[in-house]
Backbone as JSON, one array per atom type, in Angstrom:
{
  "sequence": "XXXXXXXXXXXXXXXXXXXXXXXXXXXXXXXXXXXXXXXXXXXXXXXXXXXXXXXXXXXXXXXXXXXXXXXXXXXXXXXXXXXXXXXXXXXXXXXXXXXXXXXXXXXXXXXXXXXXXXXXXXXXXXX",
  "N": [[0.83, -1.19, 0.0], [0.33, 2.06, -0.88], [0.04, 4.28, 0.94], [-0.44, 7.75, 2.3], [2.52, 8.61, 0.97], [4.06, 10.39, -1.0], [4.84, 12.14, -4.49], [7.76, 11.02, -6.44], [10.19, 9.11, -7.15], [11.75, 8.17, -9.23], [13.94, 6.6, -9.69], [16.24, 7.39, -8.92], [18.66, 8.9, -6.77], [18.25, 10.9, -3.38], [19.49, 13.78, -4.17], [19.93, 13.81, -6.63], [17.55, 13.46, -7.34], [16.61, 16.05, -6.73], [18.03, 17.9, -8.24], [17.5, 17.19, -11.09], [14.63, 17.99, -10.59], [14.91, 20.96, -10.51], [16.4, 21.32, -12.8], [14.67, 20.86, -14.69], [12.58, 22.37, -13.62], [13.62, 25.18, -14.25], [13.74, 24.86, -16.93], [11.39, 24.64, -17.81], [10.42, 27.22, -17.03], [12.14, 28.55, -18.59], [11.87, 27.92, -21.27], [9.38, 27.49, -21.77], [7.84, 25.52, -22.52], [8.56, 22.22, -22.54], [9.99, 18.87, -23.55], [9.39, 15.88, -22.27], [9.36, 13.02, -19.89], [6.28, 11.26, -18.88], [5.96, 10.82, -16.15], [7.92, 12.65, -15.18], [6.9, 15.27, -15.7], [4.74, 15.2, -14.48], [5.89, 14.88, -11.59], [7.17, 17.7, -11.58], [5.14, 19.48, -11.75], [3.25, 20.23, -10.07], [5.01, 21.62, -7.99], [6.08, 23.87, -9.74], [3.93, 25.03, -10.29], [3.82, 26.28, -7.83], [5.38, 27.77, -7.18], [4.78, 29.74, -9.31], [2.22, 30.61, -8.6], [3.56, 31.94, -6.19], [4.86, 33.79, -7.2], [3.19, 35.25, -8.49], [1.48, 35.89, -6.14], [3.02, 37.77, -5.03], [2.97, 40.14, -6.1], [1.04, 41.64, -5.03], [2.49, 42.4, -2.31], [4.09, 44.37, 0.33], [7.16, 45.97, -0.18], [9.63, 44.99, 0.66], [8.15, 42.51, 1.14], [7.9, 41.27, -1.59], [10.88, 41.12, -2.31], [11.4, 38.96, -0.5], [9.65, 36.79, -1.76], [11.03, 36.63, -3.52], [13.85, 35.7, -3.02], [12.81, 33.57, -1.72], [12.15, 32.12, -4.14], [14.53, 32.55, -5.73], [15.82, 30.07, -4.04], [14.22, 27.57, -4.25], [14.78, 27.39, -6.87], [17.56, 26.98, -6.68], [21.25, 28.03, -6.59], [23.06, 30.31, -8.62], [20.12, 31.92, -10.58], [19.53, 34.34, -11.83], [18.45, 35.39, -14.35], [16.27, 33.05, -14.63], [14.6, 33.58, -12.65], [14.15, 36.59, -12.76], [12.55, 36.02, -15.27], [10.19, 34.98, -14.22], [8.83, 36.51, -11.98], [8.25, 38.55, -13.78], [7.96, 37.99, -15.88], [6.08, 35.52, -16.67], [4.13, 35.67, -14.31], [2.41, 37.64, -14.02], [1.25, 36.98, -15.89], [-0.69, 35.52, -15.31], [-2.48, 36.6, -13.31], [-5.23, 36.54, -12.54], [-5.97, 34.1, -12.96], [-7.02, 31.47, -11.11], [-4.95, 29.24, -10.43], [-4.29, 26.32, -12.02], [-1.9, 26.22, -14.19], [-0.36, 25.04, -16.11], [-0.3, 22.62, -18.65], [-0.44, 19.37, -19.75], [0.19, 17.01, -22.34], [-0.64, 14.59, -24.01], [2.58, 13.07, -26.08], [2.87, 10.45, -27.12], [4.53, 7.2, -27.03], [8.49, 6.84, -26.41], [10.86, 6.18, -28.8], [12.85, 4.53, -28.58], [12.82, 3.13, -25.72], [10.2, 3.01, -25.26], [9.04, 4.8, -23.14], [6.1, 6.47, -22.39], [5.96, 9.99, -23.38], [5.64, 13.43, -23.01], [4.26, 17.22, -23.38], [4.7, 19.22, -21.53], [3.69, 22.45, -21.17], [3.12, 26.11, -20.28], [0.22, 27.73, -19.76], [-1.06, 29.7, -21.79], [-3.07, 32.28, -22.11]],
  "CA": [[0.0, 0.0, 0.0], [1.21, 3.56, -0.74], [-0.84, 5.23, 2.23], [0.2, 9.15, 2.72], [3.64, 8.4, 0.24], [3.74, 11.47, -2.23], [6.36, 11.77, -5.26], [8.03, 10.06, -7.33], [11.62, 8.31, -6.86], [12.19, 8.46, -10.58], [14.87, 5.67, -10.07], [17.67, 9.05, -8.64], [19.36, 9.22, -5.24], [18.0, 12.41, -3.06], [20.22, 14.72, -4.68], [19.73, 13.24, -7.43], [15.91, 14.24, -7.9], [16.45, 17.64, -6.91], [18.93, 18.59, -9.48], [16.61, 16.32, -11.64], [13.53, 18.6, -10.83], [15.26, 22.55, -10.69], [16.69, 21.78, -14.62], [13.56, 20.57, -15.51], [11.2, 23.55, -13.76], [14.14, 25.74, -14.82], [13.73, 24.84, -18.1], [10.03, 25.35, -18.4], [10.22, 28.69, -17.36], [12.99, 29.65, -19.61], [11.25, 27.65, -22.62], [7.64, 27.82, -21.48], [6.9, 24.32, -23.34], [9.46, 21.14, -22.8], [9.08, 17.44, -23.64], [9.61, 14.85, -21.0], [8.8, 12.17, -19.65], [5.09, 11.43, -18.35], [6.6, 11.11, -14.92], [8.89, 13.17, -14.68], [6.09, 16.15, -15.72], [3.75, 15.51, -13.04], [6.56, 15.57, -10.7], [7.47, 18.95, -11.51], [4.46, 20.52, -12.16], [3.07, 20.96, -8.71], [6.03, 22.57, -7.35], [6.01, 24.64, -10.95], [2.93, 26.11, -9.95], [3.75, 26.66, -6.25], [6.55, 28.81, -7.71], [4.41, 30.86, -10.49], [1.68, 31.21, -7.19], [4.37, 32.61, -4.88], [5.39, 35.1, -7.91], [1.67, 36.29, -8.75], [0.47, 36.69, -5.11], [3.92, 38.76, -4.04], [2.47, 41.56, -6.51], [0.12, 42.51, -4.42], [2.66, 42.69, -1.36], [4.8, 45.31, 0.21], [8.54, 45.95, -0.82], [10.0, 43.96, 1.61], [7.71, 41.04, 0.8], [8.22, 41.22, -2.87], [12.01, 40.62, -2.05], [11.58, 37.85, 0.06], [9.64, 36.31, -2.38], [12.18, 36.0, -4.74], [14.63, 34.72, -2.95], [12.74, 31.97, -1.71], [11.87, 31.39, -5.36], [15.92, 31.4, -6.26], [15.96, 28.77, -3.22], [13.75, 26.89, -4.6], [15.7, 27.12, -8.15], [19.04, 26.6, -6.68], [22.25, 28.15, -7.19], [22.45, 31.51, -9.06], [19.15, 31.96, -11.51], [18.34, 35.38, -11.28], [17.32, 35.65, -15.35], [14.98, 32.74, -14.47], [13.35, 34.25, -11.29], [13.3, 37.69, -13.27], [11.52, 36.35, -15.86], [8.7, 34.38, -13.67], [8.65, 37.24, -11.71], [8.24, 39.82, -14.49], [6.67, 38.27, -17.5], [5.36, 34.7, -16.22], [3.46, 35.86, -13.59], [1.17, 38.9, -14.65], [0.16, 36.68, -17.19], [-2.19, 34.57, -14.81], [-2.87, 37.3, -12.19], [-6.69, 36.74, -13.08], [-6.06, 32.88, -13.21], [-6.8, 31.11, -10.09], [-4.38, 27.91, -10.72], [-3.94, 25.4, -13.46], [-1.14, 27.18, -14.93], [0.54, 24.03, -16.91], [-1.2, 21.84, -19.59], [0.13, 18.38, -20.42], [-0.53, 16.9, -23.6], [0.39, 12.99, -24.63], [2.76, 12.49, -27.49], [2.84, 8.68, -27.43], [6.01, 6.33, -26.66], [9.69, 7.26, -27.32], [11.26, 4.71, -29.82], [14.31, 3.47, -27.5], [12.11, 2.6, -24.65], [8.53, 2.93, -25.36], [8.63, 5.42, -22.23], [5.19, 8.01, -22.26], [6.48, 11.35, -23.58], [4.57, 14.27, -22.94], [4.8, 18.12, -23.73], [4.41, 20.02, -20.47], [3.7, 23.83, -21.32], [2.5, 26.82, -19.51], [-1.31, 27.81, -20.39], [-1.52, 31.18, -22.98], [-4.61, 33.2, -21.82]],
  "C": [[0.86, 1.24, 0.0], [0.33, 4.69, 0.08], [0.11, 6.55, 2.39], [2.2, 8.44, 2.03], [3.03, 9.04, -1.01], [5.3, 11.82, -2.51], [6.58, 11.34, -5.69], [9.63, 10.23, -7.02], [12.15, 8.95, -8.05], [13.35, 7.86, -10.65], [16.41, 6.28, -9.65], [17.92, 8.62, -7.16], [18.26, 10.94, -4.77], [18.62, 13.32, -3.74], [20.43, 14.83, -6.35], [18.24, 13.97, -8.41], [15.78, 15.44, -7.65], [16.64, 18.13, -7.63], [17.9, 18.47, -10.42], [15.47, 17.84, -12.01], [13.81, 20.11, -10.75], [15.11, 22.2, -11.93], [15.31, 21.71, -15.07], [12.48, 22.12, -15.06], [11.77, 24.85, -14.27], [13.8, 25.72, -16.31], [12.41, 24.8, -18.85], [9.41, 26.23, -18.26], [10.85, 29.51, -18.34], [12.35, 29.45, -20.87], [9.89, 27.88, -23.01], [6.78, 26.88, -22.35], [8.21, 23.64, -22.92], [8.72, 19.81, -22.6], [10.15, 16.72, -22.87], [9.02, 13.64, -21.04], [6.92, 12.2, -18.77], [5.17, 11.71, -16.91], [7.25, 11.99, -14.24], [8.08, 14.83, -14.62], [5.31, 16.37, -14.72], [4.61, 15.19, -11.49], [7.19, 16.67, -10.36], [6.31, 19.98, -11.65], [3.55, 20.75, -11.33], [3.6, 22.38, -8.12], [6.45, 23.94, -8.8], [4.81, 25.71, -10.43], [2.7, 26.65, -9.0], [4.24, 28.27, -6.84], [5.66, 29.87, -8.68], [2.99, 31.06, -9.58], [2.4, 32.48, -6.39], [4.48, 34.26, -5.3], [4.06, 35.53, -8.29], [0.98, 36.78, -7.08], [1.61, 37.79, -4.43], [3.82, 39.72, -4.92], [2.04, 42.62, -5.92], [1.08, 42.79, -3.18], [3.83, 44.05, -1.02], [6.53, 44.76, -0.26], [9.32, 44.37, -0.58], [9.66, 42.3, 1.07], [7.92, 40.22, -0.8], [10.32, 40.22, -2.96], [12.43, 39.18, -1.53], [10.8, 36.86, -0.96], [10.26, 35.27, -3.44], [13.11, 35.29, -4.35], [14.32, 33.55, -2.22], [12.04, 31.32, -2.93], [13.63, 31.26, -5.92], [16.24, 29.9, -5.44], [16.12, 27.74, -3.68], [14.41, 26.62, -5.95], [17.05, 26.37, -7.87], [20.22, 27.18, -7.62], [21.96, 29.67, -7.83], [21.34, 31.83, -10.51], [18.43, 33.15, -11.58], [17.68, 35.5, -12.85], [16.38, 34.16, -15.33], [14.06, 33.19, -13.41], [13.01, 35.86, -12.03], [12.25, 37.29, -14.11], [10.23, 35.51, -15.14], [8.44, 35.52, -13.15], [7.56, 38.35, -12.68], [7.37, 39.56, -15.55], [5.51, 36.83, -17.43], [3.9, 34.8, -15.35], [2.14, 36.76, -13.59], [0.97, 38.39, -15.4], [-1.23, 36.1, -16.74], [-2.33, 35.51, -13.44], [-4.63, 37.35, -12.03], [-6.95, 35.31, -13.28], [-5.66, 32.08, -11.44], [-6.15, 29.4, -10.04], [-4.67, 27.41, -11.63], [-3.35, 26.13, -14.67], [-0.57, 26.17, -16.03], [-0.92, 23.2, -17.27], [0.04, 20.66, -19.64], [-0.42, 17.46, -21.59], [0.51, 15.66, -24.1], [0.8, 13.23, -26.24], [3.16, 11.08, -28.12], [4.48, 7.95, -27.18], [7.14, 6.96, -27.4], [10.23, 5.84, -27.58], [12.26, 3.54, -29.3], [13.77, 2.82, -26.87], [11.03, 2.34, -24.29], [7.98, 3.96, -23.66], [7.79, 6.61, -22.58], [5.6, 9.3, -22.76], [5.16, 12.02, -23.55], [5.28, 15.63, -22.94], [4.04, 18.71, -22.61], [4.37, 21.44, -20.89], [2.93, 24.72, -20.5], [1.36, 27.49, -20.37], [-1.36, 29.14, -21.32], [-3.02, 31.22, -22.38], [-5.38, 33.42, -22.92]]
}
């Protein structure tokens, strides 16, 4: 039984799946569409939308809070990323300020040929 066990392993060490899941949410803010695995999408795309949450509700807050924002969104990136936290910040975020969640779409493109593993194209929603 998998009682209260949330996540996915994805076959990585701890350190392993972190790295794992920054490049990947890194890389669907910088691209704002990437193809993956089926797995590996709906393990990032929670914590994808925590992150493009954090950066639409610290609009509304004061200076201060705006700041802190961000850097617990580089945190959460890891390492230095400030042109990906500017642009969630700046151009990600005011796009769904009027969108109360379900910021990411996934969309099956059928088995990859090596392995027959699920591929899917994770992208962020156009208004």
């Amino acid at each position: 039984m998998r009682h209260q066990v949330s996540g996915f392993k994805l076959g990585r060490s701890k350190d392993e799946r972190v790295a794992l899941r920054r490049t990947l949410i890194k890389q669907l803010f910088e691209h704002e569409r990437i193809q993956t695995t089926k797995t590996k999408a709906l393990a990032i795309r929670g914590e994808a939308e925590q992150l493009i949450t954090l950066a639409r509700n610290s609009s509304k807050g004061s200076d201060m809070e705006k700041v802190n924002a961000r850097r617990l969104a580089a945190a959460r990136l890891g390492g230095t990323n400030a042109e990906v936290v500017k642009k969630l910040f700046d151009d990600i975020a005011p796009r769904f300020a009027n969108r109360n969640g379900g910021y990411t779409r996934i969309l099956k493109l059928g088995p990859r040929l090596g392995d027959a593993a699920e591929m899917v194209l994770i992208e962020l929603v156009e208004e």
